[in-house]
PAVORO-546827 format. One record per residue (C-alpha): residue in one letter; y, z, x. Coordinates in pm, 1 decimal, m for minus. Layout:
// PAVORO-546827
code:A	v:Y	w:Z	u:X
...
***
This chain:
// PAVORO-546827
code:X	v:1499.8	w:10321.2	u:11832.5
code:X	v:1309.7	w:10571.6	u:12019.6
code:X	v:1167.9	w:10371.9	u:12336.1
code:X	v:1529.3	w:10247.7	u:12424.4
code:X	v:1635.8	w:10622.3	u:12416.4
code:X	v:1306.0	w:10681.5	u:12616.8
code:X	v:1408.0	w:10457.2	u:12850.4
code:X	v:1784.4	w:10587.0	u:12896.3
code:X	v:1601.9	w:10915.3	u:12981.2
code:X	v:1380.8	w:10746.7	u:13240.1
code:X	v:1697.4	w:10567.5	u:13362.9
code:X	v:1874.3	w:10965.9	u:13346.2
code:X	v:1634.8	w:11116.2	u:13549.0
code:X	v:1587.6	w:10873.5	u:13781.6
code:X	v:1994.5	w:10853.3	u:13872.2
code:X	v:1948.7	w:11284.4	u:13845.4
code:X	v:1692.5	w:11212.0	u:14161.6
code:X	v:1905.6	w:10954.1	u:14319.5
code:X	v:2223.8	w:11207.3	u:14314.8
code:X	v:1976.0	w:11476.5	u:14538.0
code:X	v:1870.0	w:11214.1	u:14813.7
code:X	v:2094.2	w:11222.3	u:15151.4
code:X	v:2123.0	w:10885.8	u:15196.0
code:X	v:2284.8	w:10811.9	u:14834.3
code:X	v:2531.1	w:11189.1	u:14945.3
code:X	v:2649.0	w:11027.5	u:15248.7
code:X	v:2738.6	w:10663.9	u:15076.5
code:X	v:3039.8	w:10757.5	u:14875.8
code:X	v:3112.2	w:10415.1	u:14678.9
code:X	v:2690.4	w:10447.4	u:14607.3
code:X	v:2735.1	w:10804.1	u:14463.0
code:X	v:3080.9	w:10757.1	u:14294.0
code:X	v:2885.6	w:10476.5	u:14103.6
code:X	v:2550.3	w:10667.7	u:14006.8
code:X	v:2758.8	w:10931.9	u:13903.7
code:X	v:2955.2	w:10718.5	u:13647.0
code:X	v:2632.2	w:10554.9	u:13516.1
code:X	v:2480.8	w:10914.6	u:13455.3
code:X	v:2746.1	w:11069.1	u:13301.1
code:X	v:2762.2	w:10775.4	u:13062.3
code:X	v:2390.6	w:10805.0	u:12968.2
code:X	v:2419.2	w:11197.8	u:12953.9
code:X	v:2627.3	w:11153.6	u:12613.2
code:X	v:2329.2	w:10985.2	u:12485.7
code:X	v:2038.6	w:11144.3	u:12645.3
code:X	v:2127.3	w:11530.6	u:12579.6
code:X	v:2174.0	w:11466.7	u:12187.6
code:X	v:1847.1	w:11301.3	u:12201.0
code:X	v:1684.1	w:11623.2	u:12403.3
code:X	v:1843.9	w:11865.8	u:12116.2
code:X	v:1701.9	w:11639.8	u:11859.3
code:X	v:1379.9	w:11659.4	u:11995.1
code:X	v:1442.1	w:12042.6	u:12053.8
code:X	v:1466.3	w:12016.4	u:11702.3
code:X	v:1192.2	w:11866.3	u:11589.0
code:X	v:942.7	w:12122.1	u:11793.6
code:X	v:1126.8	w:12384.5	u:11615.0
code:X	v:1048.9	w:12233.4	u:11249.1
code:X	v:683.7	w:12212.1	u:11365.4
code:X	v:654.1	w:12528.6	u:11439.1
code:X	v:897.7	w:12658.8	u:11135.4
code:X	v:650.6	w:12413.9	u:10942.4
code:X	v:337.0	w:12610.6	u:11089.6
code:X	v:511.8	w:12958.4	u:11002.5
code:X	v:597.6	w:12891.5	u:10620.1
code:X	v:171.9	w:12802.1	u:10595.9
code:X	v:103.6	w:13117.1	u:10741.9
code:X	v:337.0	w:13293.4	u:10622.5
code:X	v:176.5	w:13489.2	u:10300.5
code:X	v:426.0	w:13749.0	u:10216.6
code:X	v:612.9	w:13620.4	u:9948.6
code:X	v:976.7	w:13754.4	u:10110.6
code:X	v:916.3	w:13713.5	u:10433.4
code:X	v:811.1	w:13347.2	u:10345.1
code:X	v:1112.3	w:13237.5	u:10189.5
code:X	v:1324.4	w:13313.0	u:10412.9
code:X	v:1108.8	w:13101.0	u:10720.1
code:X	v:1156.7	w:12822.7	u:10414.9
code:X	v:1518.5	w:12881.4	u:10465.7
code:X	v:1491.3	w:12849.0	u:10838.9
code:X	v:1308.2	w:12562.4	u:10787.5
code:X	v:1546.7	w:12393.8	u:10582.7
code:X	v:1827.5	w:12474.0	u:10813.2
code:X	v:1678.4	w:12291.0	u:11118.2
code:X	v:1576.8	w:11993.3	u:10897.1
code:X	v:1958.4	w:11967.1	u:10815.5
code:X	v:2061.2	w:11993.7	u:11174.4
code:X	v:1780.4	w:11741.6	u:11246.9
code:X	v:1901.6	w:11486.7	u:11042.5
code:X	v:2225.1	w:11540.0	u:11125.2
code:X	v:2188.3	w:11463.6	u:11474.0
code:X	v:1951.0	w:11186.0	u:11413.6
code:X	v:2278.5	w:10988.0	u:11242.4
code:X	v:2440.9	w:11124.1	u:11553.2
code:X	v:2211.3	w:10889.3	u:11776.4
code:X	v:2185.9	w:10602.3	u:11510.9
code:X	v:2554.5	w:10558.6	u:11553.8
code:X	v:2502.9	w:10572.5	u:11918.6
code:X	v:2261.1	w:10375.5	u:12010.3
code:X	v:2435.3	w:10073.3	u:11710.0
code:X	v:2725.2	w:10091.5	u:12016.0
code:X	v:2645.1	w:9929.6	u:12346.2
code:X	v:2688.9	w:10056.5	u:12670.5
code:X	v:2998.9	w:9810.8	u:12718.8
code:X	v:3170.2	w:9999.2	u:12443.1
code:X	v:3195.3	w:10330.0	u:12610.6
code:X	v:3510.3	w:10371.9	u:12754.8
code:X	v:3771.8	w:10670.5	u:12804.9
code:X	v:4087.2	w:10493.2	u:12856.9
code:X	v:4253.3	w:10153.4	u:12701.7
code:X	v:4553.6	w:10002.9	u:12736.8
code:X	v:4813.4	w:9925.2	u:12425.7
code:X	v:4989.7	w:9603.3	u:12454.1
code:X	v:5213.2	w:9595.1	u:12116.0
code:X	v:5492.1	w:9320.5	u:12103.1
code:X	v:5759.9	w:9200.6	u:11860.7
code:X	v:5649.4	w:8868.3	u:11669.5
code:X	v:5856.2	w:8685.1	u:11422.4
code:X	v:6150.4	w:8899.1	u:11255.8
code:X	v:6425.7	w:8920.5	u:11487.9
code:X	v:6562.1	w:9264.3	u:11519.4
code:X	v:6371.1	w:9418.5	u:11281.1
code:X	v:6016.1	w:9298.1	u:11401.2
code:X	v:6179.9	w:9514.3	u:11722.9
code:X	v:6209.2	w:9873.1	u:11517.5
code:X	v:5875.1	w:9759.3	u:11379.7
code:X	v:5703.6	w:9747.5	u:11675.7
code:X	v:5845.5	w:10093.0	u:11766.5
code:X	v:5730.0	w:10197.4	u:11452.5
code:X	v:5332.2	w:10119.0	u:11559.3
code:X	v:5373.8	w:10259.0	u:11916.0
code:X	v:5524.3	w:10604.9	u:11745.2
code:X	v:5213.1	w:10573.7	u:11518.9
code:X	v:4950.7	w:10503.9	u:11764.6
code:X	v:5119.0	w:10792.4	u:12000.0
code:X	v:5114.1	w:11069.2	u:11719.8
code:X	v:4771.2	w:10974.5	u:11636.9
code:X	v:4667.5	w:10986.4	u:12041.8
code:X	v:4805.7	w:11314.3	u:12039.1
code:X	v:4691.6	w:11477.6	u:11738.0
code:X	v:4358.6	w:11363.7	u:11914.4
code:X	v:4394.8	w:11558.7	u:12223.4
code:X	v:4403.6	w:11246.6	u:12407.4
code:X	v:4650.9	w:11134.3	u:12667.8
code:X	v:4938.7	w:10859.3	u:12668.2
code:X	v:5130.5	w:10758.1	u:12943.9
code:X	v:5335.6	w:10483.7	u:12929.5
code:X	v:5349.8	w:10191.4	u:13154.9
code:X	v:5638.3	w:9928.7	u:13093.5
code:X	v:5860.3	w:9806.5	u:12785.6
code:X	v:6159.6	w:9593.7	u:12676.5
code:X	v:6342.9	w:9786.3	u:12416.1
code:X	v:6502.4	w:9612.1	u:12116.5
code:X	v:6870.7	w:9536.6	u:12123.9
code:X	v:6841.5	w:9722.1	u:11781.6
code:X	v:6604.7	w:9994.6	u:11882.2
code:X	v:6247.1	w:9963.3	u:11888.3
code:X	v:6031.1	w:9728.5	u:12156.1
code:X	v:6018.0	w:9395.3	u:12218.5
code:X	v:5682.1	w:9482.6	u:12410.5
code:X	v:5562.8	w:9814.8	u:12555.8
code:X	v:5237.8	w:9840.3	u:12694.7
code:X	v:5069.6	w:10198.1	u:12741.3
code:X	v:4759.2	w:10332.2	u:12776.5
code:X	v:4572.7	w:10642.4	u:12596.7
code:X	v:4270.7	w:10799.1	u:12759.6
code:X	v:4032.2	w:11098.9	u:12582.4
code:X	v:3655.6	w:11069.0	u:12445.6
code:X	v:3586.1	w:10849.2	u:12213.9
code:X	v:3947.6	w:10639.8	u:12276.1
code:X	v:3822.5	w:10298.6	u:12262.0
code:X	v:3530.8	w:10375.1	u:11956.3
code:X	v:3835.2	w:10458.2	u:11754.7
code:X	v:4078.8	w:10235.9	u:11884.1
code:X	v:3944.0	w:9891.7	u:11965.7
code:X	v:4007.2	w:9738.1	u:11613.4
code:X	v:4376.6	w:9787.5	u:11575.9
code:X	v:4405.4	w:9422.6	u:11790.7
code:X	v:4521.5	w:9140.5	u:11639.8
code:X	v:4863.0	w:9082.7	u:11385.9
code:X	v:5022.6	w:9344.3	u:11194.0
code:X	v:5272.8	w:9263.4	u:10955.6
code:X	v:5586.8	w:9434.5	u:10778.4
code:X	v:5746.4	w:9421.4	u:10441.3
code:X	v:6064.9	w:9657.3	u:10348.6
code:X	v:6459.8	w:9631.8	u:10413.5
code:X	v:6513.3	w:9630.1	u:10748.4
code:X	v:6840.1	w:9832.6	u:10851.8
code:X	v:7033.6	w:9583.6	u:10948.5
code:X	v:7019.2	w:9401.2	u:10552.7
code:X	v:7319.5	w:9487.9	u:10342.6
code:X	v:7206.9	w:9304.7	u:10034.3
code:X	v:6894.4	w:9531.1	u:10001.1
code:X	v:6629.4	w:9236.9	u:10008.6
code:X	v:6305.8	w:9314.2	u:10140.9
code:X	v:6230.1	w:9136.0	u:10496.3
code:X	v:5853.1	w:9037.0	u:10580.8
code:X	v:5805.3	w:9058.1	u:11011.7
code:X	v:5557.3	w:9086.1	u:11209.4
code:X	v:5420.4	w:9221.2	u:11563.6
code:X	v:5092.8	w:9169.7	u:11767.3
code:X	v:4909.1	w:9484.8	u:11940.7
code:X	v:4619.5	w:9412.4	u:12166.2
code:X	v:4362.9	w:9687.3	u:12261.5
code:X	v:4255.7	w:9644.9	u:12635.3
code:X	v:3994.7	w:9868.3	u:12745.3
code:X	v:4040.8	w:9988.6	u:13073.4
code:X	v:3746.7	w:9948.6	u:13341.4
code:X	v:3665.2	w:10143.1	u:13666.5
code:X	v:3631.7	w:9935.8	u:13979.2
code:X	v:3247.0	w:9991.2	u:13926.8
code:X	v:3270.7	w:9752.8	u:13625.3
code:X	v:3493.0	w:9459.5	u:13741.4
code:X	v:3596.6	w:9344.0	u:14105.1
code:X	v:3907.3	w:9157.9	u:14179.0
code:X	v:3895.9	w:9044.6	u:14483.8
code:X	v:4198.0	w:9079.5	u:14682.2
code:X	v:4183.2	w:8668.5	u:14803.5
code:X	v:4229.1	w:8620.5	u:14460.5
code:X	v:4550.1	w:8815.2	u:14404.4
code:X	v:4957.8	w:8697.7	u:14490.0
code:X	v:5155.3	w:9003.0	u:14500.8
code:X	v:5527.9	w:8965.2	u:14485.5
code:X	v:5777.7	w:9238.4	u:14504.6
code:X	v:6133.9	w:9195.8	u:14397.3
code:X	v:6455.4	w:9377.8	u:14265.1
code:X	v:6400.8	w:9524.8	u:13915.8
code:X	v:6640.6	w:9389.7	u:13651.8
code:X	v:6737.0	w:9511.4	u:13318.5
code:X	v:6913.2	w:9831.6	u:13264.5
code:X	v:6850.7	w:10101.0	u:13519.2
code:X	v:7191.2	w:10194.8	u:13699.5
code:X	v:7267.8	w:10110.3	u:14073.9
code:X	v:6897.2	w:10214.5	u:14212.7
code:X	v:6695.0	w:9935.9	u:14012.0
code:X	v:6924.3	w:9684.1	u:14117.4
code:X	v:6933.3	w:9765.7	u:14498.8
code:X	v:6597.1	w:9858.0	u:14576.9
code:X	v:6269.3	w:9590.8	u:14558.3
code:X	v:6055.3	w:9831.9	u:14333.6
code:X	v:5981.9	w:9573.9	u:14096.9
code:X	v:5642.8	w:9430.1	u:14159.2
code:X	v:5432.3	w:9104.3	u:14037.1
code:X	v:5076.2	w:9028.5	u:14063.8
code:X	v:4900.4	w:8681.8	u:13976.8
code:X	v:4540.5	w:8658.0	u:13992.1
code:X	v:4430.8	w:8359.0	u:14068.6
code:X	v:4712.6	w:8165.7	u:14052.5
code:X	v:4743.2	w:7829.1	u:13996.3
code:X	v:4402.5	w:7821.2	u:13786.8
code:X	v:4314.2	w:7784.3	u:13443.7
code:X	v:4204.7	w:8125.7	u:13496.4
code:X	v:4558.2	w:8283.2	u:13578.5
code:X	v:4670.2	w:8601.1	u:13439.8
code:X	v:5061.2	w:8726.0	u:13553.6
code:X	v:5131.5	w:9065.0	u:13539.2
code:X	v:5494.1	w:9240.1	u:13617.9
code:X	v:5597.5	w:9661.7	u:13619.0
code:X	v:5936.0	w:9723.3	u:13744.0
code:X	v:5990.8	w:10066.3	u:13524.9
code:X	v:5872.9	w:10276.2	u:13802.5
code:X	v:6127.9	w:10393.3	u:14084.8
code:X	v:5830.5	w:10320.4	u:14350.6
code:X	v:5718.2	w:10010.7	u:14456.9
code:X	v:5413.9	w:10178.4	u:14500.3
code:X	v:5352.6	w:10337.4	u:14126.9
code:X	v:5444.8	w:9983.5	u:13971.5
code:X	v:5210.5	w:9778.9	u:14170.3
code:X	v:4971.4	w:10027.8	u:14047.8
code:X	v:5038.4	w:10019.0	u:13720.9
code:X	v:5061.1	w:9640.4	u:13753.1
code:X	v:4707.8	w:9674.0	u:13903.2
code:X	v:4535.6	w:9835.0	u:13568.0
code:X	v:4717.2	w:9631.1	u:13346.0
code:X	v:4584.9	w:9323.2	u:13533.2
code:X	v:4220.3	w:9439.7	u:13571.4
code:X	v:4221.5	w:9485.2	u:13211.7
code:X	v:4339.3	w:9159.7	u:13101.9
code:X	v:4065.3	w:9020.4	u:13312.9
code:X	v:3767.3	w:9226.8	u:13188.6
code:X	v:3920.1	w:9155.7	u:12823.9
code:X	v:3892.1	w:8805.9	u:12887.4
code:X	v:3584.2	w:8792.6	u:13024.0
code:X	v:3409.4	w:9025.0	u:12698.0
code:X	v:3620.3	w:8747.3	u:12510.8
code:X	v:3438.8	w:8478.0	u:12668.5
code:X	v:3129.7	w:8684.7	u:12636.8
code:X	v:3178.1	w:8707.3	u:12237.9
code:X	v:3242.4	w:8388.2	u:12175.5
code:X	v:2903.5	w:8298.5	u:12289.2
code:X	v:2765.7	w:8530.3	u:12106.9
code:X	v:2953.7	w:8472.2	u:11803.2
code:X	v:2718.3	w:8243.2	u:11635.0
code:X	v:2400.0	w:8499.5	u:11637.2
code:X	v:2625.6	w:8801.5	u:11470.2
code:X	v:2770.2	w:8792.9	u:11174.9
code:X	v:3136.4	w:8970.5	u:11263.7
code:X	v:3366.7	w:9036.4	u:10979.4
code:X	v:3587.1	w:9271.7	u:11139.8
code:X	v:3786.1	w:9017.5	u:11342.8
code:X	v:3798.0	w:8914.3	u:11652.0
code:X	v:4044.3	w:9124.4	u:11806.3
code:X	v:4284.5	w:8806.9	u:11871.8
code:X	v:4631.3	w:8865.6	u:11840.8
code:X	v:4652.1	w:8531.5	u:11593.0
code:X	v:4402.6	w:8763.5	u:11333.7
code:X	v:4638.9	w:8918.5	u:11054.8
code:X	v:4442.6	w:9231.7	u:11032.9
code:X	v:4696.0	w:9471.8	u:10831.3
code:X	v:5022.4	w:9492.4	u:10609.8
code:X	v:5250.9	w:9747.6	u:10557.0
code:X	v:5414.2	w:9749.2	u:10233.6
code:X	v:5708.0	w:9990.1	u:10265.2
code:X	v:5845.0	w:9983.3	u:9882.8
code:X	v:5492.4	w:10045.5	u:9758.0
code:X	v:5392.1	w:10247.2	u:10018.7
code:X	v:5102.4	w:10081.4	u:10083.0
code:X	v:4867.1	w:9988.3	u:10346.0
code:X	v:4629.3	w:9741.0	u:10325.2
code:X	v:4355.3	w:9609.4	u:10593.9
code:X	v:4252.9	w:9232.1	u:10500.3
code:X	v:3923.5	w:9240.3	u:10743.8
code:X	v:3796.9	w:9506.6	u:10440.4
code:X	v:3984.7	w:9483.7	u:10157.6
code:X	v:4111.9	w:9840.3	u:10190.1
code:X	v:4419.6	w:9948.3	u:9988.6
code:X	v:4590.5	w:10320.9	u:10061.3
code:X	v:4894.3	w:10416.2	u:9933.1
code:X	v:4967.3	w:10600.4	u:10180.4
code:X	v:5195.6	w:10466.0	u:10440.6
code:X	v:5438.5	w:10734.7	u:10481.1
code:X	v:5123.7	w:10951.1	u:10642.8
code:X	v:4971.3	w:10681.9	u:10846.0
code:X	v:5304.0	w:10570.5	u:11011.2
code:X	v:5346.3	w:10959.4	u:11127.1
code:X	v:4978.3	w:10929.8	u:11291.9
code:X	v:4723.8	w:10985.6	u:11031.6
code:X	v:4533.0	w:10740.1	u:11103.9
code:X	v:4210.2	w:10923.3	u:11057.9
code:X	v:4129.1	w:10798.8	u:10727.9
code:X	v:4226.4	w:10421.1	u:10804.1
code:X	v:4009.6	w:10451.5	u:11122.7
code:X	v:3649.8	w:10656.1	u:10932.7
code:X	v:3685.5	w:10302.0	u:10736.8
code:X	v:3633.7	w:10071.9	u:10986.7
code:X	v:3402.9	w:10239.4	u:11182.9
code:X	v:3195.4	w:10244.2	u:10837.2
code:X	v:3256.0	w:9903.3	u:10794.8
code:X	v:3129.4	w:9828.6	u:11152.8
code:X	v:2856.8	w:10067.0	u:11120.2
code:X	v:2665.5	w:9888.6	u:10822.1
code:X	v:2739.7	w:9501.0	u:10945.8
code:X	v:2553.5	w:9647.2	u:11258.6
code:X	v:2269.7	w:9805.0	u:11082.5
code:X	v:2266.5	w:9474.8	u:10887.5
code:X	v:2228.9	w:9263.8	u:11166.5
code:X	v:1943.0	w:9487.9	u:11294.2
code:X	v:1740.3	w:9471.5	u:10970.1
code:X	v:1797.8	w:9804.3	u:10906.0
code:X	v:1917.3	w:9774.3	u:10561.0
***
């Protein structure tokens, strides 16, 4: 564990000396870069520089108890002592966690994709439902949503809405809420009072920098039309709408379309991150399936087919199938406190990883 934190200091410093030199100051695209990689490694290297702090501290705490011969005097350097050993260890679980998370994992700001699956109307209001549950959670977070297009429910609700939250730690918390979520209660619109099972599909996207994918523009169609759907006399008259293939006409295609925006301009760039991360999804899709047969991943997949969760309204109960985990509790979690839901999978996560390093 410690020589690949060594070397992420090496790699630190190196990018700190980098930063200083004229020639890196006057490329701008060269800097931007460094500057992305170092802050990145700076949320790994300066917990590893207090722990070692730390452990210089003990050693001399250590040395102070054994010298120490007044019998007051020493136990309170024992209780110093034991203070820094707590904070130690502490912040050696800190950096176990870390380093279990690769580099590839570390991002700010994802994009939300939840749609309506099978359930008419009511999978609609449900898939409302998960956006006002992931939003609440976002912001009792302190992180940021902004939303970036959606077809609401003739009912209420979404058919799809895609948004994206950005904050620290967005995508560590988030990433396993992809795949199929699934409904059971009496939907609004049943007058016999039967209980209605339906079902919607949220996809986690995380959301790259230009530094960690290129699309190249030869491999982009843009197309810019009227907007349609409700929106009064200025969506239908004006061409704000805008939609973007990437390489079209491939197996590789991916369509993208954001007409919610009054500029042409904000929707093509909304378009824009929506498309670049569908792409880098795909290709860390493409990337895990080759790797799927050397770890041992219980968690799921993250593909929308994977029915990862129920939500048992009568009972209110919650349960997540990739770890058998029951709380009755759904009247909390659907207002946003998530918090206990979420410490479980991370746990889960946590220990397969551990397992597959032969640390258990």
């Amino acid at each position: 564990m410690w020589s690949s934190l060594e070397q992420n200091v090496e790699r630190y410093q190196e990018l700190e000396r980098q930063m200083a030199e004229p020639t890196v100051i006057s490329d701008p695209p060269r800097f931007t870069k460094i500057v992305k990689e170092h802050g990145r490694l700076a949320k790994l290297v300066k917990p590893y520089q207090t722990y070692q702090q730390l452990e210089s501290e003990i050693t001399q705490a250590e040395q102070l108890v054994n010298a120490e011969t007044d019998a007051e005097m020493r136990r309170y350097a024992e209780e110093e002592l034991a203070g820094l050993k707590k904070r130690r260890d502490a912040m050696r679980t800190q950096l176990e966690d870390m380093l279990l998370e690769s580099t590839d994992e570390d991002f700010e700001s994802i994009i939300m994709e939840v749609r309506a699956g099978t359930g008419g109307d009511e999978a609609a209001i449900f898939a409302g439902d998960l956006y006002g549950m992931y939003t609440r959670y976002a912001r009792a977070m302190g992180w940021r949503v902004e939303d970036i297009s959606n077809s609401q429910g003739e009912q209420g609700g979404f058919k799809e809405i895609s948004f994206s939250i950005s904050g620290d730690g967005v995508y560590k918390s988030l990433r396993f809420e992809s795949g199929g979520h699934r409904v059971q209660r009496v939907p609004k619109t049943e007058t016999q009072g039967r209980i209605h099972t339906s079902a919607a599909t949220v996809a986690i996207l995380a959301e790259p920098d230009e530094a960690q994918i290129e699309i190249r523009p030869s491999d982009l169609v843009i197309e810019v039309m009227r907007a349609g759907g409700a929106g009064g006399q200025h969506v239908n008259k004006t061409e704000s709408a805008v939609r973007i293939w990437y390489r079209k006409d491939t197996p590789d295609q991916v369509e993208v379309k954001c007409q919610d925006e009054r500029s042409q301009h904000k929707n093509r760039e909304q378009a824009m991150r929506v498309l670049r991360s569908r792409v880098y999804e795909r290709q860390r899709q493409k990337l895990h399936q080759e790797r799927a047969e050397q770890r041992r991943t219980l968690i799921g997949t993250g593909d929308r087919s994977d029915r990862i969760r129920t939500y048992n309204f009568p009972q209110n109960r919650v349960t997540d199938h990739r770890i058998n985990l029951t709380l009755h509790k759904l009247d909390a979690i659907i207002l946003g406190n998530m918090g206990e839901l979420i410490a479980a999978l991370k746990d889960f996560d946590k220990r397969q990883r551990l397992g597959e390093n032969g640390q258990t």
